[in-house]
C-alpha positions as CSV (number, residue, x, y, z in Angstrom):
1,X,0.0,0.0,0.0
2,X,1.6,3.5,-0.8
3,X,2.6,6.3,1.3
4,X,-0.6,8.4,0.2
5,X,-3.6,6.1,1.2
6,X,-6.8,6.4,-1.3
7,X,-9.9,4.9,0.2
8,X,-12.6,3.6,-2.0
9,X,-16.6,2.9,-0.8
10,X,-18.0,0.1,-2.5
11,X,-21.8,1.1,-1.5
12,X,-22.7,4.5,0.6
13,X,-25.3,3.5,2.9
14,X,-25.5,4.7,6.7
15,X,-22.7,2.5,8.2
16,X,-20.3,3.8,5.1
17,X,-21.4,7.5,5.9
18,X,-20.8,7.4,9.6
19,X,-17.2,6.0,8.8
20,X,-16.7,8.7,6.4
21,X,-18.5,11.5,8.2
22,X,-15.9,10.2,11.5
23,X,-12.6,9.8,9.6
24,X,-13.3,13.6,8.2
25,X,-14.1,14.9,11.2
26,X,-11.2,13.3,13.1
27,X,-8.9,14.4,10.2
28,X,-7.8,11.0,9.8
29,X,-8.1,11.4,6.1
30,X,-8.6,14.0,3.9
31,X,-11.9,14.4,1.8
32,X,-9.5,14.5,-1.2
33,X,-8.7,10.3,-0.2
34,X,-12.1,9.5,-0.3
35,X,-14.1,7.7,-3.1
36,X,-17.5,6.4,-3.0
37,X,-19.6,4.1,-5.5
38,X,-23.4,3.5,-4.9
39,X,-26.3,2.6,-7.2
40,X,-28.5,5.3,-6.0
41,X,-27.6,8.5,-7.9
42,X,-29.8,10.7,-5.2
43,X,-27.4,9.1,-2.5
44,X,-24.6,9.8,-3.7
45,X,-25.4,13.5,-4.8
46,X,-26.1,13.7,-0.8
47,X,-22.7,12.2,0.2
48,X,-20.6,14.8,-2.4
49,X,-22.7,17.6,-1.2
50,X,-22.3,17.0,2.4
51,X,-18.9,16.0,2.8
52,X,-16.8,17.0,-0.5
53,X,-16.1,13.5,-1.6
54,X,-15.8,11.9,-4.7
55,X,-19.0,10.0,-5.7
56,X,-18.9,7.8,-8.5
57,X,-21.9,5.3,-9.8
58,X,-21.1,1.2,-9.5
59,X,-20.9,0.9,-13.1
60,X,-18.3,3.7,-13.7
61,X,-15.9,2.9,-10.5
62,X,-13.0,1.5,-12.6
63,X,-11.0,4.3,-12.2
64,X,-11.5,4.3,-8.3
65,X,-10.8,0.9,-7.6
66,X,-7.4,1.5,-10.0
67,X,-6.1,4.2,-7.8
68,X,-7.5,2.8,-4.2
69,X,-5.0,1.3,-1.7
70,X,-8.2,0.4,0.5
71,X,-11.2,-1.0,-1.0
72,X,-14.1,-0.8,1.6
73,X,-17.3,-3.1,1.2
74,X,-20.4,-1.5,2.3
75,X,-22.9,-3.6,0.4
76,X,-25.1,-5.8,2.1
77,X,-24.9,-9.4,2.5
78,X,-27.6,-10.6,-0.1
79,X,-26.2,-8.3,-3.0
80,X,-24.2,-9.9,-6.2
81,X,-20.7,-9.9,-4.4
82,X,-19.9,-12.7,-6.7
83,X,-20.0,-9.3,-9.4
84,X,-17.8,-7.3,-7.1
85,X,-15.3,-9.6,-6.4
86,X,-15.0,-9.7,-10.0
87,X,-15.0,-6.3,-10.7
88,X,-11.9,-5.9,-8.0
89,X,-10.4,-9.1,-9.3
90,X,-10.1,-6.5,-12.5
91,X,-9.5,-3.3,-11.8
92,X,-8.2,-3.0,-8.4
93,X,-4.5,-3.2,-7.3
94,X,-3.3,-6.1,-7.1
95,X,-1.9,-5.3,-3.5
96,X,-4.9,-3.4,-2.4
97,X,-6.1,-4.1,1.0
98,X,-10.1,-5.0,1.1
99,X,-11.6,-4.4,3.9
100,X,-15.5,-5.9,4.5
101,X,-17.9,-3.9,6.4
102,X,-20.5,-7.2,5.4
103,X,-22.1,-9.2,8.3
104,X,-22.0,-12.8,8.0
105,X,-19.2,-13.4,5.4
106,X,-15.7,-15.0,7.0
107,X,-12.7,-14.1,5.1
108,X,-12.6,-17.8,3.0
109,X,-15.8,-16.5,1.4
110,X,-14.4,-13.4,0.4
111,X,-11.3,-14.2,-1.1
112,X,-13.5,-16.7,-3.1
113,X,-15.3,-13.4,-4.2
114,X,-12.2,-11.9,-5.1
115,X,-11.5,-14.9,-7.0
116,X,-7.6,-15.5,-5.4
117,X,-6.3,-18.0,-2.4
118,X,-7.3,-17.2,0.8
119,X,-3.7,-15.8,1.3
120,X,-3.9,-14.1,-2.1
121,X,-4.1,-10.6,-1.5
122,X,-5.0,-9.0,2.4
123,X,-8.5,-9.3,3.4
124,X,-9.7,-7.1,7.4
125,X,-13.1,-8.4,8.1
126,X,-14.6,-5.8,10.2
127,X,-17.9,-5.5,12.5
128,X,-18.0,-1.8,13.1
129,X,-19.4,-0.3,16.0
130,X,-22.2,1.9,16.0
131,X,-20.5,4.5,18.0
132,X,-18.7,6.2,15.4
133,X,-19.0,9.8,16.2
134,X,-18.6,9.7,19.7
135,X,-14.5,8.3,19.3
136,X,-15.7,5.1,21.6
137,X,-16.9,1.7,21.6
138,X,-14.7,-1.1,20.3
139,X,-15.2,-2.9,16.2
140,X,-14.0,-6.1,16.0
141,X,-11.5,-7.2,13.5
142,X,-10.7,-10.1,11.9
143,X,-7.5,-10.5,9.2
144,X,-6.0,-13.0,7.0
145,X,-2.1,-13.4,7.1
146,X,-1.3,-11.0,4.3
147,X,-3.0,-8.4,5.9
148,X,-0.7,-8.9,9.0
149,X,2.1,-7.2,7.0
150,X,3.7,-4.2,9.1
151,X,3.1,-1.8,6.4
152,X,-0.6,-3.2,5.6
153,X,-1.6,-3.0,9.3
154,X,-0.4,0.3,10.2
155,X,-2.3,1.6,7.4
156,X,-5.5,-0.5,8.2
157,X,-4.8,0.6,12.0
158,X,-4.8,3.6,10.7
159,X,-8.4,3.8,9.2
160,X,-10.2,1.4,11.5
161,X,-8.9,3.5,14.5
162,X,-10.3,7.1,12.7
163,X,-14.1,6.2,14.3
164,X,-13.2,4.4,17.2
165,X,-11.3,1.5,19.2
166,X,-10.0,-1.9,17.6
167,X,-10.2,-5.5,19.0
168,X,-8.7,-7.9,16.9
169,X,-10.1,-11.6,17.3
170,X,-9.7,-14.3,16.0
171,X,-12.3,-14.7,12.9
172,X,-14.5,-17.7,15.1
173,X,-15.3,-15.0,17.5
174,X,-16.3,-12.2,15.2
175,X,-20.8,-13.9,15.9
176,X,-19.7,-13.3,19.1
177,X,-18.7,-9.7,18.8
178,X,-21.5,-8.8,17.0
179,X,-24.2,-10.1,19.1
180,X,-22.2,-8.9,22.4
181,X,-20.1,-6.0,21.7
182,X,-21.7,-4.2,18.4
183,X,-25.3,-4.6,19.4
184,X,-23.9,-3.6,23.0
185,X,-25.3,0.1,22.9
186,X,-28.8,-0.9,22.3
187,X,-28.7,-3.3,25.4
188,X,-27.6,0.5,27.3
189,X,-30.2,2.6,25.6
190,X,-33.1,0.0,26.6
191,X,-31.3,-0.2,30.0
192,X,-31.3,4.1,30.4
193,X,-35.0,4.1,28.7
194,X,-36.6,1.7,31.2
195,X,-34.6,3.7,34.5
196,X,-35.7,6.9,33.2
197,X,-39.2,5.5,33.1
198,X,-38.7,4.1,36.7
199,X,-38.0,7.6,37.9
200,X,-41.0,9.2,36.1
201,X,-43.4,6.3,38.0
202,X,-41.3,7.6,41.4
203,X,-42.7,11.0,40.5
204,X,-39.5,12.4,38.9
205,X,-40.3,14.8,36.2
206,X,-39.0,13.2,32.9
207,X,-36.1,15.7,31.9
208,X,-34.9,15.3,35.7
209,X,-35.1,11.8,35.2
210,X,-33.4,11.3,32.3
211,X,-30.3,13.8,33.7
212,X,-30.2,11.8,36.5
213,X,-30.1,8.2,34.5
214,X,-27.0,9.6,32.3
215,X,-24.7,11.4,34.8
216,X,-25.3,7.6,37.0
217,X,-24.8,5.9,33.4
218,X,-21.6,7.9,32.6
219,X,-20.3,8.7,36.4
220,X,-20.7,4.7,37.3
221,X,-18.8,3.5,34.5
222,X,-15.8,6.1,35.3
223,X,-16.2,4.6,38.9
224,X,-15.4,1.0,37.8
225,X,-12.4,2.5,36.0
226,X,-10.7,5.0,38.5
227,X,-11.5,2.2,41.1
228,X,-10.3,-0.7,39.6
229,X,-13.3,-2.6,41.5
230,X,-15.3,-5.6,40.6
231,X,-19.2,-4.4,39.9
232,X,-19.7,-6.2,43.1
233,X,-17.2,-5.0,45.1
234,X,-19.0,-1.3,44.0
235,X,-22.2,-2.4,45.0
236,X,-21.3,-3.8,48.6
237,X,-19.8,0.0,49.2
238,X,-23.0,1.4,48.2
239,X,-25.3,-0.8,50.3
240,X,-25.8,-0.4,53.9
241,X,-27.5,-3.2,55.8
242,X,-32.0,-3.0,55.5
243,X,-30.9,0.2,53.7
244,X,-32.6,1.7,50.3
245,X,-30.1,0.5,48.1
246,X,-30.2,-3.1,49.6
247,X,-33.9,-3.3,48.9
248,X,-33.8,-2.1,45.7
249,X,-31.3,-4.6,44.4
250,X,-33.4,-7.4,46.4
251,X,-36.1,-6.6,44.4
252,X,-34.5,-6.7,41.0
253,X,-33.2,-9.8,42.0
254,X,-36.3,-11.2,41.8
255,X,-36.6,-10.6,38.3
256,X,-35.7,-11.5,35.0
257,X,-33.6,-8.6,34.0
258,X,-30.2,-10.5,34.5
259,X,-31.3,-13.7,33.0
260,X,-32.9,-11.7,30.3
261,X,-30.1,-9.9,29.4
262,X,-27.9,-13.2,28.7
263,X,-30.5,-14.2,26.9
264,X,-30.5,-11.1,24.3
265,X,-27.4,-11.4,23.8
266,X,-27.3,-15.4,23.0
267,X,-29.8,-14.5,20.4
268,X,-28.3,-11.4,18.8
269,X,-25.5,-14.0,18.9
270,X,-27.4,-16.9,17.3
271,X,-29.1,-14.6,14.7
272,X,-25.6,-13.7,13.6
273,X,-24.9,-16.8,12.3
274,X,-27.3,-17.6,11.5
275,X,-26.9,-14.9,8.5
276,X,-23.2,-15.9,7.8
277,X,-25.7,-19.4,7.0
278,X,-27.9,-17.9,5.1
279,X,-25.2,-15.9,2.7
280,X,-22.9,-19.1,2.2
């Protein structure tokens, strides 16, 4: 991959756009390294007008794919990626990296896409978080050996870590990722949602609620970290014997919500791949 990195968007639908709209905004990359090729012509008049980026149609990308050093696929999993491992195949750089945004399709799948060995060229499979503008949350990554390459990974690194943190797994645990670690936030926002509604039936009114549910979201979470504590450890602080706290954790322990939670995320996980099944 060269010195001067040239990032090309095989489809420009929201998950492309919030990389994009991140890796500008961060100043990772320059609108002027950005290329994007969709088969809606109103979408990607929206992208070139809102962020200054090249926006090409997916029958007139040959150009883009010739000069990219990192070829991102934002298509979904059911679209003809047969076609656009063929159209790669013959018109992107040989040492290109690709990097798949697609959910449910392991690296052996792709590089039969791209029509070369599984080694044949480098290949990042990536499950994106969904917290791109905030810096935070954690997308989990998945490479072949080629893509190990000093010079290929610093470069990758270098992308991947413009909207956000890294994890690199091995490829078995990406289902488990997803279901746990992407879909994570909207475990949270249910979580926040439901306490702010508590605090309304307590006679809170709502905004005062909802303040109070984010400064305990955000001020608990830098508790655990200044602390260093086990959640437990936390919660034994907090609770005085017969005191408020003590009842009010007795009484969620008498529900589902632990139990429930586990469960969510075992299905999120299950329905993962159960699209990877689906696709092959």
């Amino acid at each position: 991959m060269g010195t001067k990195q040239q990032i090309h968007f095989i489809g420009g639908g929201q998950m492309s756009e919030a990389i994009i709209r991140a890796i500008l905004q961060n100043e990772t990359f320059s609108a002027k390294q950005i290329s994007v090729a969709d088969i809606n012509p109103s979408r990607l008049d929206y992208l070139k007008g809102k962020y200054e980026i090249k926006t090409v149609s997916s029958h007139h990308q040959q150009k883009e794919l010739s000069h990219a050093t990192l070829i991102v696929l934002g298509v979904r999993p059911h679209d003809d990626l047969a076609s656009v491992g063929e159209l790669i195949k013959e018109h992107g750089q040989d040492e290109a990296a690709v990097l798949s945004l697609i959910a449910g399709v392991n690296i052996e799948k792709l590089a039969s896409y791209l029509q070369v060995d599984i080694e044949g060229r480098p290949i990042i499979r990536v499950i994106p978080n969904t917290l791109t503008d905030t810096g935070l949350g954690y997308s989990g990554v998945a490479t072949n050996q080629a893509a190990e390459v000093e010079t290929v990974k610093e470069e990758v690194d270098k992308f991947l870590k413009g909207f956000g943190k890294v994890q690199y797994l091995e490829e078995s645990l990406i289902d488990v990722f997803t279901g746990f670690g992407v879909a994570g936030p909207n475990y949270i926002y249910y979580f926040i949602e439901s306490f702010v509604d508590a605090g309304v039936l307590a006679g809170l009114p709502r905004e005062q609620a909802w303040k109070v549910a984010l400064e305990n979201m955000v001020g608990a979470v830098e508790m655990l970290r200044l602390s260093g504590k086990h959640p437990r450890q936390l919660l034994d602080i907090n609770n005085s014997p017969a005191g408020v706290g003590m009842h009010a954790l007795h009484e969620l322990n008498g529900s589902d919500f632990s139990a429930g939670l586990q469960r969510s995320v075992l299905a999120a996980v299950k329905r993962t791949t159960e699209l990877g099944g689906e696709k092959s």
